[in-house]
C-alpha positions in Angstrom: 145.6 294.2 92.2 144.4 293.2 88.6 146.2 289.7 89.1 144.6 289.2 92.3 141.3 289.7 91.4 142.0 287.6 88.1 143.2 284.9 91.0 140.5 285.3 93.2 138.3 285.0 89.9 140.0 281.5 89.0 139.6 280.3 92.2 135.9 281.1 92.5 135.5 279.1 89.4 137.6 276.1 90.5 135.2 275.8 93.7 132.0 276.3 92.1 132.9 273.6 89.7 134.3 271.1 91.7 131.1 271.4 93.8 128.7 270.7 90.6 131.0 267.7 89.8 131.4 266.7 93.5 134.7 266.2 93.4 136.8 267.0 96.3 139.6 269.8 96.6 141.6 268.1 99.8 143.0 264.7 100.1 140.4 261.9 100.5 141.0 260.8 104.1 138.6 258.1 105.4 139.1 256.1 108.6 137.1 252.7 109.3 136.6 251.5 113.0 134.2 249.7 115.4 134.9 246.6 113.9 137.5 243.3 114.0 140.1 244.9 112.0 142.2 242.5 111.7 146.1 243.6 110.8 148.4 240.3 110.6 151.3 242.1 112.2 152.8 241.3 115.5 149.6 243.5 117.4 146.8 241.3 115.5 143.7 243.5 115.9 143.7 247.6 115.7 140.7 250.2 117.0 141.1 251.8 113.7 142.7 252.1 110.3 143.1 255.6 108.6 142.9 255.7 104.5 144.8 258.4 102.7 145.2 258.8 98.9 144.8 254.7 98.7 147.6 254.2 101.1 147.1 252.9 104.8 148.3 256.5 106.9 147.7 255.4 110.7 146.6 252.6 112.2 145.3 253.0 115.5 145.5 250.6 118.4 143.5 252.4 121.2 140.9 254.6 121.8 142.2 257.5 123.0 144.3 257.7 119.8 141.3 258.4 117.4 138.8 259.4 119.7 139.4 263.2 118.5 139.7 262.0 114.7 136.0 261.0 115.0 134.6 264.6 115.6 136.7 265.5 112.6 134.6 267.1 109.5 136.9 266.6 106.9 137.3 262.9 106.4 134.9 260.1 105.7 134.3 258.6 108.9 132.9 254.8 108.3 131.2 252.7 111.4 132.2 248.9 110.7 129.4 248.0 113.1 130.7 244.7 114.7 131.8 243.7 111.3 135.8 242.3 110.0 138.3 244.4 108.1 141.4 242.6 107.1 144.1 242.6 104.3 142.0 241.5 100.7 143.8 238.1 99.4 146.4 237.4 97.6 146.4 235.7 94.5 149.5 233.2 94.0 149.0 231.2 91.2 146.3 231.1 88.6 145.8 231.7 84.8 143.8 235.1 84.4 143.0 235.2 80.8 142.8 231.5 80.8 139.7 232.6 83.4 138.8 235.0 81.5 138.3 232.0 78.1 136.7 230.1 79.8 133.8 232.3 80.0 133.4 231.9 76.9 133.6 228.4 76.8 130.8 225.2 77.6 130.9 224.6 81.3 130.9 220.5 81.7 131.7 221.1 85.4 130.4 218.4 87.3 129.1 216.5 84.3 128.7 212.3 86.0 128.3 211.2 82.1 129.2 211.1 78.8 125.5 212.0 78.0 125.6 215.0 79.8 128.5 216.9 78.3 127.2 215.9 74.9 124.0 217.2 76.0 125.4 220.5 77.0 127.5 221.4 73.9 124.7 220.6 71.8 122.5 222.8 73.7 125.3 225.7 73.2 125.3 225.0 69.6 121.6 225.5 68.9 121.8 227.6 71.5 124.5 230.4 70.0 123.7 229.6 66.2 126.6 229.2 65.1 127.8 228.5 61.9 128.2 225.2 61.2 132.0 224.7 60.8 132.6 226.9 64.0 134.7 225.7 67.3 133.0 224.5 70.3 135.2 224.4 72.9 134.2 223.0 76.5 136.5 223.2 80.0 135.6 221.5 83.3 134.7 218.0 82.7 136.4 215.5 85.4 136.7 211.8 84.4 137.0 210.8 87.8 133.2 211.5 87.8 133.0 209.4 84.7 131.5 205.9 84.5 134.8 203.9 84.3 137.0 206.8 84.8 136.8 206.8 80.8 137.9 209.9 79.0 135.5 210.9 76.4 136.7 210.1 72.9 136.5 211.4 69.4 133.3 209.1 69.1 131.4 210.1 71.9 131.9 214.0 70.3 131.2 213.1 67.3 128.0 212.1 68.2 127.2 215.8 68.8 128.5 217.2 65.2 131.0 216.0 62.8 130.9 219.9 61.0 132.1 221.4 64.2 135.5 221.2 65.3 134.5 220.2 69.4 137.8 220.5 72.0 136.7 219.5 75.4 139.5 220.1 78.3 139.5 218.4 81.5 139.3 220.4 84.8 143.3 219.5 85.5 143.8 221.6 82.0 146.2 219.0 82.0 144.7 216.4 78.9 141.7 216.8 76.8 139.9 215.5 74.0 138.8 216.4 70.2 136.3 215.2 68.0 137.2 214.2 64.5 137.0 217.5 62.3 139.4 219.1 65.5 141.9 216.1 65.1 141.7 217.1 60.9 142.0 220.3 61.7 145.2 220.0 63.2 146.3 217.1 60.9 146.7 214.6 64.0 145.7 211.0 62.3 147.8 207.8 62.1 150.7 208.9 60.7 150.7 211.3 63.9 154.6 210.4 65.9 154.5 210.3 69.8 155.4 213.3 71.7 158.3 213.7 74.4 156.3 214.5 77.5 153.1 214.2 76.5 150.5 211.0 75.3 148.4 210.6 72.3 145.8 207.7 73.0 145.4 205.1 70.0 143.1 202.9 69.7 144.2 199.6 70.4 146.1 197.6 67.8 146.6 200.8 65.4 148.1 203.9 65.4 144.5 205.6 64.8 144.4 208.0 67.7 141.2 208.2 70.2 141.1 212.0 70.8 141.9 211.9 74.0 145.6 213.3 74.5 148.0 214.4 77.6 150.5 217.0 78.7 152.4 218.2 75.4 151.2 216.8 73.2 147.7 218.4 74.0 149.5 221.4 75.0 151.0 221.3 71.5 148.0 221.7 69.8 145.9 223.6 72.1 148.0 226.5 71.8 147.9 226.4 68.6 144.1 227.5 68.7 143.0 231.0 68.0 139.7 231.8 70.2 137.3 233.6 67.8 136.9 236.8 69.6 137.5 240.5 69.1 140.0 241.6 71.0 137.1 244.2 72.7 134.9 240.7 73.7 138.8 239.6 74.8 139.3 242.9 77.0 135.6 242.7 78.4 135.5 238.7 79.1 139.1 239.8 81.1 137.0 242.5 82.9 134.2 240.0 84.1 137.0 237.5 84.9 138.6 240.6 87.4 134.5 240.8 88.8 134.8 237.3 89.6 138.1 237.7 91.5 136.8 240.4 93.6 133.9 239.0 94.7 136.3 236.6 96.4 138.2 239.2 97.8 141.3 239.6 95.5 142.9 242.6 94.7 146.0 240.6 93.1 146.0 238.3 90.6 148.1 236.3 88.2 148.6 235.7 84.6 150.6 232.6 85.3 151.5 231.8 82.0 152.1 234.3 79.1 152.4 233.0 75.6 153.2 234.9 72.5 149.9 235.1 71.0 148.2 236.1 74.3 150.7 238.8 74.9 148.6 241.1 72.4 145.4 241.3 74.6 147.8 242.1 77.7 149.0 244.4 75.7 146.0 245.8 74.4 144.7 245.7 78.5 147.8 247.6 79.3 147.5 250.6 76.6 143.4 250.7 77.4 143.9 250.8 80.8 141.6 247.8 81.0 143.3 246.3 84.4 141.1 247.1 87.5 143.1 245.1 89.8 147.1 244.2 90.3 148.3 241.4 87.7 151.4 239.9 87.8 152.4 238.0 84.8 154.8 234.6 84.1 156.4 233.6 80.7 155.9 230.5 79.3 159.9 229.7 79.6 159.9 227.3 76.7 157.5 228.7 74.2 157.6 232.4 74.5 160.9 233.5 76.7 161.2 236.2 73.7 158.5 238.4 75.4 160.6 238.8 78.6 163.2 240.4 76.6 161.1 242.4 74.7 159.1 244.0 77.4 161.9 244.7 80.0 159.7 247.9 81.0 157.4 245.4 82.4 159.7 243.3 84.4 159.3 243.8 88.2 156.7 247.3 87.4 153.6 247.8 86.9 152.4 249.6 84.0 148.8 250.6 84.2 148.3 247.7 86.9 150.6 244.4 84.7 153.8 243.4 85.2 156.0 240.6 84.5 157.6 239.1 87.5 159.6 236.2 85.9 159.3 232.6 84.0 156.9 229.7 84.5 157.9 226.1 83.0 156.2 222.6 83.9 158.0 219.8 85.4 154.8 217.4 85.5 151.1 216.7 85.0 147.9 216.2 87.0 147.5 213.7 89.9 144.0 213.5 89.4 144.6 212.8 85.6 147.6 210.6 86.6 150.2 212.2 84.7 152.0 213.6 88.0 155.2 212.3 88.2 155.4 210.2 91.5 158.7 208.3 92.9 156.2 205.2 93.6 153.5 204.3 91.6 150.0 204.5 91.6 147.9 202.2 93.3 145.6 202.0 90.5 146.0 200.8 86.3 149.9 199.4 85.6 151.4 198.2 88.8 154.6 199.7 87.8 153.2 203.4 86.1 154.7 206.7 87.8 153.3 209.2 85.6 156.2 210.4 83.5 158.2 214.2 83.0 158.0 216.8 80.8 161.6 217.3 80.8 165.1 216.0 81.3 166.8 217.1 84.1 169.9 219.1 82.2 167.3 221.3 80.9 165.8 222.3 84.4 169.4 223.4 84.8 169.4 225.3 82.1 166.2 226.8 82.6 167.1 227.9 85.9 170.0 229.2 84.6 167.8 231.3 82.2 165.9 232.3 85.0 169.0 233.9 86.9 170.7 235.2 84.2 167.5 237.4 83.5 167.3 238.3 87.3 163.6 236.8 87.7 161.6 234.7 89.7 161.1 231.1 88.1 158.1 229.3 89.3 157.6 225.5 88.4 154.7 223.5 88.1 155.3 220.2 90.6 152.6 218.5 91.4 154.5 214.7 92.0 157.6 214.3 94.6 159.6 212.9 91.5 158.9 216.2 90.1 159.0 218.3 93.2 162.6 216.1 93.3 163.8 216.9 89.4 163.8 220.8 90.7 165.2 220.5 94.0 168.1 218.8 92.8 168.8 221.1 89.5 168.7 223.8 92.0 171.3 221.8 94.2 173.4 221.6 90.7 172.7 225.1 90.0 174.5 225.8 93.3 177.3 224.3 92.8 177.6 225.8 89.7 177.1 229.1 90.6 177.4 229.6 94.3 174.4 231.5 94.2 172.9 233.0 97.3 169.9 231.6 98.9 167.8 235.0 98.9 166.4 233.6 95.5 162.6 233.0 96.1 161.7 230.3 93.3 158.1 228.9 94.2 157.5 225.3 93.4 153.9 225.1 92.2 150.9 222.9 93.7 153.4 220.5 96.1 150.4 217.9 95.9 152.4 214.9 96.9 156.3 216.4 97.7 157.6 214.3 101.0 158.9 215.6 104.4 162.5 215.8 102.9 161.7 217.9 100.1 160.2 220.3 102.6 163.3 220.3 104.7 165.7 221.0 100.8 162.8 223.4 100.0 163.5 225.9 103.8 167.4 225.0 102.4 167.2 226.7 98.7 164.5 229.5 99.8 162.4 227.8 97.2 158.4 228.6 98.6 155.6 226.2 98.2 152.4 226.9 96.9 149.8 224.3 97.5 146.7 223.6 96.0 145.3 223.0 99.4 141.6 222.6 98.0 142.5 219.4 96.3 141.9 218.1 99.7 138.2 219.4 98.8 137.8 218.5 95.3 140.0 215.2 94.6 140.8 214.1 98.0 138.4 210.9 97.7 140.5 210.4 94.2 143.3 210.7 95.4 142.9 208.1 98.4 142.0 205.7 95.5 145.0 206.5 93.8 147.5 207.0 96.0 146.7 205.1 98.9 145.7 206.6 102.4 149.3 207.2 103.7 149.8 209.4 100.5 147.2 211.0 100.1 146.7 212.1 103.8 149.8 214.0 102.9 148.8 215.6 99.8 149.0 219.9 100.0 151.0 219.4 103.7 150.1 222.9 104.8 152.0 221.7 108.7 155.1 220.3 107.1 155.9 223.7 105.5 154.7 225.4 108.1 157.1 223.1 110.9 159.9 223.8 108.2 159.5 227.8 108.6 158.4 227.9 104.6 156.3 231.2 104.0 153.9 228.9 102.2 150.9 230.1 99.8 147.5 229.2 99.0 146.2 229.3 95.1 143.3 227.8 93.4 144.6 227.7 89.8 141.5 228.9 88.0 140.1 228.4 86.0 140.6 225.0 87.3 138.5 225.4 90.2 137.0 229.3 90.8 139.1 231.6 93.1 137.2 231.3 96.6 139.8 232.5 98.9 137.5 231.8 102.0 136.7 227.9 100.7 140.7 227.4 100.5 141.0 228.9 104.0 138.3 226.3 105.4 139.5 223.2 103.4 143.2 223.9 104.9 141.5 224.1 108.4 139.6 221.3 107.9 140.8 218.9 105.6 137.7 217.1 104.6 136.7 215.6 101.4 133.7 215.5 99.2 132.6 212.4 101.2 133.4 214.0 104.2 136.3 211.4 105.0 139.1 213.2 107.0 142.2 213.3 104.9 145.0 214.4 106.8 144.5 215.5 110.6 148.4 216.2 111.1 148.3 218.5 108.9 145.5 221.2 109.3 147.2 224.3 110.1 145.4 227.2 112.2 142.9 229.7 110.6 145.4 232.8 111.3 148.3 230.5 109.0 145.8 230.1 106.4 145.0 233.1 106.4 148.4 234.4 106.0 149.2 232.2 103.2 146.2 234.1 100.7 147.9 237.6 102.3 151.3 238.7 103.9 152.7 234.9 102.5 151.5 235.9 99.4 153.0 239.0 99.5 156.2 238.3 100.1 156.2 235.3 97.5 155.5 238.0 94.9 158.5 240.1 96.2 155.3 242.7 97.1 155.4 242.4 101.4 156.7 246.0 101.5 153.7 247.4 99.9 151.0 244.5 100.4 149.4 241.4 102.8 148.7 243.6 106.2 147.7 246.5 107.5 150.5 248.4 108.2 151.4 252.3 107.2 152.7 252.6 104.3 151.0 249.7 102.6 148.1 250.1 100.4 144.8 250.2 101.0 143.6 246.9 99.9 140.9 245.6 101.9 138.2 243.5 102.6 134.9 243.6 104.8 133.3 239.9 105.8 130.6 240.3 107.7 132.0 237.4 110.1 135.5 237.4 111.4 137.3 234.0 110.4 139.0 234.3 113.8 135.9 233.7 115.8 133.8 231.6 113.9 133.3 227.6 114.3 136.4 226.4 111.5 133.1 225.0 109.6 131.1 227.8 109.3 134.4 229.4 107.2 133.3 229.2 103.8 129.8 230.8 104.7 131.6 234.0 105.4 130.0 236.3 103.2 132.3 239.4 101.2 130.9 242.2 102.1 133.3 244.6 100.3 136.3 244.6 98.3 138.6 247.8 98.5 141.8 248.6 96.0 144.1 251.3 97.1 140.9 252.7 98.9 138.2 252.4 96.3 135.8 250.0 96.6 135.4 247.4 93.6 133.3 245.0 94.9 129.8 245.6 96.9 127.9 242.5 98.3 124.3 244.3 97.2 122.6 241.1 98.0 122.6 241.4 101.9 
């Protein structure tokens, strides 16, 4: 008797203080309908979806199934009211903390001259007070919308302070450019030799450089830049990075390529439990394959939302920035200039050896069909070599200009494309000047891979451009450019593929379509409520789609409180 009562006692307690601290004693059941839910599987649309410790527990498909769940007390019951529910997207390629960096960084996006980005970092400088030998870094300028195309030089940034070391990167992340005191800094003057893969501009007759460098060799010094900032301004400029993702609807993201030194604020994120949302990491194969060995708890699971799926290497440059590596050449500057590689093709072999001797996914930065080429054909090697199966999934990142052929060896080796679809957007007029019509009309060629049965994705590759999931759906429907010229009619795919490449593609590129990219039960509540449904709506009229609500394993992390 005296151990009930002492258990009636404890329970009495329990009750009472769960109610003063609202939190509740059963499950957390909540079920969404009277909207367009929208599933991706084979039955496209549901009546209802039913949300049960963050995982998906019914969906419902007719009336009469849930009618009697809706005079149910227990469960949250929410009326969608005419508006969409779908899967949330799917991030498949982009550089997190990189995002995260640039916040703290001089935004030259959309700058149309040189006067402009110097008139911006010296307002940032007066504006932040800083000391006067402190970096100024800068991210987002495009030359394309320079007079002349001209990269800005050392004496252009100069102009704004020769005390201040100023690094300005270009919106490919590709090449860049350093005033004087930067180029002392990192002891880069005339007795400076070339670098394998990369360019160091000179000026001409002398061996003085400009600045203005490409590929590895600005890679090479770039990396060798510590940001100033305490590892809590690190954590929290990661944090407002994850905002940013959400308010586009991602619940996934990546960290697409991990170096040594910015392993430590992972790290840190990891031991905080800093991560709001899913983020799956790639090792920088050639600088930093170390960490991958090191962290094998990390590989393939998540710790406290991060983990490492595999290895990331770059094949090529930019097209925009011309340093892609095409199998013709440009159509503008040296008749006979391809762009050039980063590496030689026995060590894509051997990287890809690397990458299946360590049971990984490899992904490769492609942006040329020379490039797109170097990696099909080590994988073909690779093959041979190995007689390895084709249940591999190695991605081949951005496909800007790979041909019908490659598409056809791509369905062949497994290997998926993700396309940078929005170039069409951003760079398309560019790239028409470039390339040629034919060309670029076949830049990001969303039908080929779709004709070819690839399970092709969608990325943005912030922070190069921000990651608006809903502005990549409607430049794959729609293919226009900035000056609204039509770049590539044959190959606009449907709103429902787009879709599906920011979500069950997606998915299944990150080895996650068991748990992820539909609504299904037994996957996890991550959702997303427009207030249009994509499906129904003029192709247009996509991109004015408003979020409405972002949902992670049934919490909501992002609320639209502006409608």
């Amino acid at each position: 008797m005296k151990k009930l009562l002492l258990l009636t006692t404890f329970i009495l307690i329990l009750f009472i203080s769960c109610k003063k601290d609202n939190i509740k004693i059963n499950n957390d059941v909540t079920l969404y309908y009277n909207g367009n839910i929208i599933t991706l599987e084979d039955e496209l649309y549901a009546k209802a979806i039913e949300i049960s410790n963050g995982i998906i527990s019914k969906v419902y498909y007719n009336d009469e199934e849930f009618s009697n769940i809706l005079k149910e007390k227990k469960i949250n019951i929410i009326d969608l009211k005419g508006k969409t529910l779908m899967p949330s997207f799917i991030d498949s390629h982009s550089h997190l903390i990189n995002f995260a960096k640039s916040l703290s960084t001089v935004n030259l996006t959309g700058s149309t001259n040189i006067l402009e980005i110097e008139t911006k970092l010296s307002n940032y400088i007066v504006k932040s007070k800083l000391n006067s030998d402190a970096w100024v870094i800068g991210f987002g300028y495009d030359n394309n919308l320079l007079p002349n195309k001209k990269n800005p030089t050392r004496d252009d940034l100069d102009k704004i302070s020769t005390t201040h070391p100023i690094l300005i990167t270009h919106a490919s992340g590709h090449v860049g450019s350093m005033n004087s005191k930067a180029l002392e800094y990192f002891g880069v003057d005339e007795n400076i030799p070339d670098i394998a893969g990369g360019f160091i501009e000179r000026y001409p007759d002398s061996r003085k450089p400009t600045g203005y460098m490409e590929e590895n060799a600005y890679f090479n010094y770039v990396h060798k830049l510590n940001f100033k900032l305490s590892d809590e301004d690190l954590m929290n400029f990661i944090n407002q990075a994850e905002d940013v993702y959400l308010s586009y609807g991602i619940t996934t993201a990546q960290e697409a390529l991990i170096s040594i030194p910015d392993f430590s604020i992972i790290k840190n994120m990891i031991t905080n439990h800093r991560f709001n949302i899913d983020v799956i990491g790639f090792v920088d194969l050639k600088t930093s394959s170390s960490l991958l060995k090191k962290n094998k708890e990390l590989v393939g699971n998540y710790s406290n939302r991060f983990k490492i799926n595999g290895y990331k290497i770059f094949l090529d440059g930019s097209p925009q920035a011309k340093t892609a590596w095409l199998l013709e050449p440009y159509k503008t500057g040296d008749a006979n200039y391809r762009g050039y590689p980063i590496y030689r093709d026995s060590d894509v072999v051997n990287f890809i050896n690397m990458a299946l001797d360590d049971n990984v996914q490899l992904q490769a930065h492609c942006n040329g069909d020379a490039a797109a080429n170097q990696y099909l054909s080590a994988f073909d090697i690779v093959n041979t070599q190995r007689g390895i199966t084709n249940n591999y999934r190695a991605v081949l990142i951005h496909s800007q200009i790979s041909t019908e052929e490659e598409y056809a060896r791509m369905k062949i080796l497994n290997i998926i494309p993700s396309l940078f679809v929005a170039h069409v957007y951003y760079w398309g007029d560019t790239h028409i000047e470039n390339l040629g019509m034919d060309r670029a009309s076949e830049i990001s060629a969303s039908y080929t891979a779709l004709t070819n049965d690839l399970k092709f994705t969608y990325h943005q590759d912030s922070p190069v451009i921000n990651p608006n999931m809903l502005e990549t759906i409607w430049v794959a429907v729609n293919r226009v450019t900035k000056n609204g010229v039509l770049l590539g009619e044959n190959q606009k795919v449907t709103v429902l593929d787009a879709i599906k490449a920011v979500t069950i593609n997606a998915a299944y590129q990150n080895g996650e379509e068991s748990i992820k990219g539909s609504l299904i039960e037994g996957k996890l509540a991550d959702l997303l409520i427009l207030d249009k449904n994509p499906l129904e709506v003029a192709p247009m009229k996509i991109k004015d789609i408003k979020i409405l609500e972002t949902i992670k394993e049934g919490k909501t992390l992002y609320k639209n409180d502006s409608i």
